[in-house]
C-alpha positions as CSV (number, residue, x, y, z in Angstrom):
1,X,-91.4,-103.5,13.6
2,X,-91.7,-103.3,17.3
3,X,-89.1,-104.1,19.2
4,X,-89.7,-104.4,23.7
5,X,-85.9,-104.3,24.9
6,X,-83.9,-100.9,26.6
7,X,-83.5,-98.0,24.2
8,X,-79.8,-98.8,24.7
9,X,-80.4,-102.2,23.2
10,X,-82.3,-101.3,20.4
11,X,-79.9,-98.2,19.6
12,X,-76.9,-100.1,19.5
13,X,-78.6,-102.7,17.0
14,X,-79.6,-99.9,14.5
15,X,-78.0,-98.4,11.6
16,X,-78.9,-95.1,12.3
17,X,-81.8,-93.5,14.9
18,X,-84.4,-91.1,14.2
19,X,-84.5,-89.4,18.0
20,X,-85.8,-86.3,20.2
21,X,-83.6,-84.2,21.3
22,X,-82.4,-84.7,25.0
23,X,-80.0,-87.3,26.8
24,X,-81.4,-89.9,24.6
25,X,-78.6,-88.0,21.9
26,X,-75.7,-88.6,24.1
27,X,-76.5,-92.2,24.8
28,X,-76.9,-92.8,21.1
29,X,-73.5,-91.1,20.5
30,X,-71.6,-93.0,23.0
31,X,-72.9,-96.4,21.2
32,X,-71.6,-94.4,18.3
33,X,-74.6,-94.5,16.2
34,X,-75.7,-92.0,13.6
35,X,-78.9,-89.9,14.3
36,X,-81.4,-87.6,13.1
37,X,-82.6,-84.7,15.7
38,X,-85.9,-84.0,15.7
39,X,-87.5,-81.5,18.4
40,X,-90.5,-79.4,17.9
41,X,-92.7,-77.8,21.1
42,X,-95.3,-75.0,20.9
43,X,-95.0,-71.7,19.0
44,X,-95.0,-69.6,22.1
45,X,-92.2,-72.0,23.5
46,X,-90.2,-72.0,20.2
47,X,-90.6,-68.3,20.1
48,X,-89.0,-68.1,23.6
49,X,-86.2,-70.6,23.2
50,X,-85.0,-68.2,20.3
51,X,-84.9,-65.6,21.7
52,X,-83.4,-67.1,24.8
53,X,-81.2,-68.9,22.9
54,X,-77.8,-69.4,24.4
55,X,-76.3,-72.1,22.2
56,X,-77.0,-72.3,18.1
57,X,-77.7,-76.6,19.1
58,X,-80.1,-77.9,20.9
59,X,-78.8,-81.9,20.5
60,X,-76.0,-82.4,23.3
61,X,-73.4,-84.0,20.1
62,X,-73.8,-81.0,18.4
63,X,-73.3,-79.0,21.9
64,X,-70.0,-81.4,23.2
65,X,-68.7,-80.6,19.4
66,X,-69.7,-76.5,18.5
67,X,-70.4,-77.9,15.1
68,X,-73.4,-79.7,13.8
69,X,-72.0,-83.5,13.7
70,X,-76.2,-84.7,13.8
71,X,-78.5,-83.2,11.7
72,X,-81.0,-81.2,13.9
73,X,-85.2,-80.5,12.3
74,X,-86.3,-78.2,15.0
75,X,-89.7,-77.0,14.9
76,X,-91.5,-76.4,11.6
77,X,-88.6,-78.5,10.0
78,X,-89.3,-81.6,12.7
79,X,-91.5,-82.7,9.8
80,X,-91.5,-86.0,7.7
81,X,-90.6,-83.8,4.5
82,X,-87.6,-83.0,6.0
83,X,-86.6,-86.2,8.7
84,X,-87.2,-88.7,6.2
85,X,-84.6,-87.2,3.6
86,X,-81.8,-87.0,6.6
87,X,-82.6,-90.6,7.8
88,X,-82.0,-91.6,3.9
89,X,-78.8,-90.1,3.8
90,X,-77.6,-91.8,7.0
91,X,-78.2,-94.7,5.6
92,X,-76.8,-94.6,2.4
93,X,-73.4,-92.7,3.0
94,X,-70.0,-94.0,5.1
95,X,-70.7,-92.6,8.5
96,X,-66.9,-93.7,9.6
97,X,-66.0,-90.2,9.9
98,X,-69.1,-89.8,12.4
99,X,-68.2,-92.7,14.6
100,X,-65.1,-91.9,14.3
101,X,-65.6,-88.4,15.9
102,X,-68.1,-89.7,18.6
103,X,-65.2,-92.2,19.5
104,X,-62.8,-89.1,20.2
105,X,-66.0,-87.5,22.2
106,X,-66.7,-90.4,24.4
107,X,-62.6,-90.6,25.3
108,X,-62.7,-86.7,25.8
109,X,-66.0,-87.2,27.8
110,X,-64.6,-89.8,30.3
111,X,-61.4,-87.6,31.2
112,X,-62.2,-85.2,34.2
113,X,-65.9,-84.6,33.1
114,X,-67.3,-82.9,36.0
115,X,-65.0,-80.1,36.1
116,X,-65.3,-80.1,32.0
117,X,-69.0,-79.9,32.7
118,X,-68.3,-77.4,34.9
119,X,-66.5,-75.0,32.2
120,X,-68.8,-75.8,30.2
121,X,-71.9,-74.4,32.4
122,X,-69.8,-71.2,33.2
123,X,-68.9,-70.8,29.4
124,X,-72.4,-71.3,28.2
125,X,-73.4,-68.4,31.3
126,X,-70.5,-66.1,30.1
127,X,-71.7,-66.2,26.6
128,X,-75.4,-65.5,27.5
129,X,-74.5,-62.5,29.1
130,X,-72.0,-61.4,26.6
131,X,-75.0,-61.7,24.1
132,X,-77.5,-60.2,26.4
């Protein structure tokens, strides 16, 4: 099915949403909608992000939480044989406990978030250099 409306629109009409990784994860958090992750770029890229790495997430739930609340397939593992499996899950199981969290998030979110964002960006620079 095809649906023409705003991503916000069609997220918030879904039981669960198979997404890239990137602000489109937030969004689909604060409607409080379960989600699969799926990212995948070049080798060379991939390679570099690694290495690079400063945060063991790339989805911004998983990032906001430290823990994986979204199921991330990044790379070789952005594949059907693994996304589709995930999306089944979400939609057979009681996500409660996963809206429940992003409910907590989006409250925590709204309260002073650019000076949490801020801490956050210093946090995520003092670690990269403490790992360098």
């Amino acid at each position: 099915m095809i649906i023409e409306d705003t991503a916000r629109n069609v997220m918030t009409a879904s039981d669960a949403v198979l997404l890239a990784s990137g602000t489109v994860a937030l969004e689909c958090m604060l409607v409080k909608r379960p989600m699969v992750v799926g990212y995948q770029v070049n080798k060379l890229t991939g390679w570099i992000a690694r290495k690079l790495s400063i945060t063991k997430f790339v989805s911004l739930p998983n990032v906001l939480a430290d823990e994986e609340l979204v199921k991330e397939h990044i790379q070789e593992e952005c594949h059907p044989d693994f996304l589709f499996p995930s999306m089944e899950k979400i939609l057979e199981n009681d996500n409660s406990a996963l809206i429940e969290k992003f409910t907590q998030m989006h409250d925590w979110i709204r309260k002073d978030a650019d000076q949490q964002a801020a801490r956050a960006v210093i946090n995520l620079i003092a670690e990269s250099q403490s790992n360098a």
